[in-house]
N, C-alpha and C positions, 0 to 999 in steps of 0.2 A: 182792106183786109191784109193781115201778113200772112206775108206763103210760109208753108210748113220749113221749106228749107232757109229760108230766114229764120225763120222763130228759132231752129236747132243751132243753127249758130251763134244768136243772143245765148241761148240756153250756155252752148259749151264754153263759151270764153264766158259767162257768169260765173262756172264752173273750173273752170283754170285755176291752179295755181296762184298763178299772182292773179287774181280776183283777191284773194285773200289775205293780201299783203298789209303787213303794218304802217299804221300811219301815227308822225310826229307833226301835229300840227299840219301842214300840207305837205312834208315831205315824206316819201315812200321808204321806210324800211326792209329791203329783202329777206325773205325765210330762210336762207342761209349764211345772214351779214356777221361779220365778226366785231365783238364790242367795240374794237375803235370806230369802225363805220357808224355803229350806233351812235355812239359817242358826239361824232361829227353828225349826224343829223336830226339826234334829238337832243344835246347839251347833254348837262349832267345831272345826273338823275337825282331828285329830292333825297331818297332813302337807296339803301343798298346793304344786302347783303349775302357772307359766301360762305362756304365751309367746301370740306373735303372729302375723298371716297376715295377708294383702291378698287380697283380692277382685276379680281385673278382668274388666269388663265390657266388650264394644263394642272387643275388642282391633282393631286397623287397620282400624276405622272413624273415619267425622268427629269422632266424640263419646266416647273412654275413660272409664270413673269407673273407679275406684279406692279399693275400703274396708277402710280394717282392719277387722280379723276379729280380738278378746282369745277364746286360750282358758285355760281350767283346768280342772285335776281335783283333786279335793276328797279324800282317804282318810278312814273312819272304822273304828275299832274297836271293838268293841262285848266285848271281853273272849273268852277262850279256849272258849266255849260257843257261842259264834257266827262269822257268815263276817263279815268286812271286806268294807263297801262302799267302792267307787270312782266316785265322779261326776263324767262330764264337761261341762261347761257351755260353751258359745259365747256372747260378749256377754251373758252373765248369765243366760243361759236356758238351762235344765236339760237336756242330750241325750241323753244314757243313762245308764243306773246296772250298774254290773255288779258281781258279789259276786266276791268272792279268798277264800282258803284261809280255814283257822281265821283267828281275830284271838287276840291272846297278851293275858294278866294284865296287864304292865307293856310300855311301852314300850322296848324294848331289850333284855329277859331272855331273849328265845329264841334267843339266837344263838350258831352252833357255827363256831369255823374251819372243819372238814371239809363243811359242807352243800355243796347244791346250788344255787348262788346262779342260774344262768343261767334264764331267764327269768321272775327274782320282777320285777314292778313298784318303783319305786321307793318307792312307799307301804310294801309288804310288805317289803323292806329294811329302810327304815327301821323299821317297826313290830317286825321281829324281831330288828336290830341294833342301833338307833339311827343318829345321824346321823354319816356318816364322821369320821373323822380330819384325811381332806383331802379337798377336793374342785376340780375344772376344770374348765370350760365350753369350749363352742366351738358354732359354730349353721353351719351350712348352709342356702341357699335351695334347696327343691325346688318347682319349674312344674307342675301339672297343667294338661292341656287338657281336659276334657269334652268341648268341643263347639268349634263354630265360635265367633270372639271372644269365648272366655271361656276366662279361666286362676287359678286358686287358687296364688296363692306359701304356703308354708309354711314354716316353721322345722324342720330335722331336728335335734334337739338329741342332742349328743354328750356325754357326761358323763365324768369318771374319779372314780369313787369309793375312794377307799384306807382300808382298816380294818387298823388293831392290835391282834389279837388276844391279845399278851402273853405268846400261848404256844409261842411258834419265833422263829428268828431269821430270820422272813418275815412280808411286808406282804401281803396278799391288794388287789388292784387290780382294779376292778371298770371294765367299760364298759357302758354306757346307753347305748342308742340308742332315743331318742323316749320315757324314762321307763322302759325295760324291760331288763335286765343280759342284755347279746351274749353275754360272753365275761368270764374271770377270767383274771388274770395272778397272777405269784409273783412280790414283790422285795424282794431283801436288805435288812435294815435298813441 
């Protein structure tokens, strides 16, 4: 039988912090690594992508700053046995990791015209499709307020991804918003 004060400390260090640490393969990612660390021990990531934000401070007061704010996120695949991680970084500094579906064999080999493309990330896209055909941008500023004189600009990134499947005489067109597929169109070749 386990004594109660054993069980509680199984419990709190299951509970800890780095309990929850990321893993590359068998190396340990820290929750507050900076992407070269990542870099160094998970390689280079299949896919990646980053944009930017401003930070204002002291809005209609005497004194505004005003910071950019670089983000990215990182995909990795670690083969059809495992989940794909996604890490997103601010200014270099690691913010959260989060796991997506299986990860595939080969990059590009799991893709069906008929799936369910609408809410894969654009890492899972591409790691089950590859990378489109064609692809277009377009960026939106979005203002958050928090609080009093303070406002976060963001980029809403809008994407159109179009893929050829080879097997109809139709394009499957894909839209991204913020790195994630809204909604799927159908168009004639």
């Amino acid at each position: 039988m386990i004594r109660p004060c054993v069980l509680l400390c199984l419990l709190l260090m299951l509970a800890s912090p780095s309990a929850f640490a990321l893993r590359c393969g068998s190396r340990v990612v820290a929750d507050d690594a900076r992407d070269f660390q990542v870099r160094d021990r998970c390689g280079d990531p299949f896919w990646s992508e980053s944009w930017t934000g401003v930070d204002v401070i002291g809005r209609d007061s005497p004194l505004e700053r005003q910071r950019e704010v670089q983000w990215s996120v990182w995909y990795y695949n670690f083969g059809p046995r495992a989940l794909m991680l996604r890490l997103v970084f601010r200014d270099g500094d690691l913010q959260r990791g989060d796991t997506l579906g299986y990860g595939v064999r080969e990059i590009g080999d799991s893709c069906r015209a008929n799936m369910n493309f609408t809410g894969l990330s654009s890492g899972e896209l591409v790691a089950r499709c590859g990378e489109p055909a064609a692809r277009r941008e377009a960026h939106d500023s979005v203002v958050f307020r928090p609080g009093p004189g303070i406002e976060n600009w963001r980029e809403q990134r809008r994407e159109e991804w179009t893929y050829d499947f080879g097997d109809s005489r139709m394009l499957r067109v894909l839209h991204l918003l913020n790195g994630t597929v809204a909604s799927v169109d159908m168009l004639p070749r």
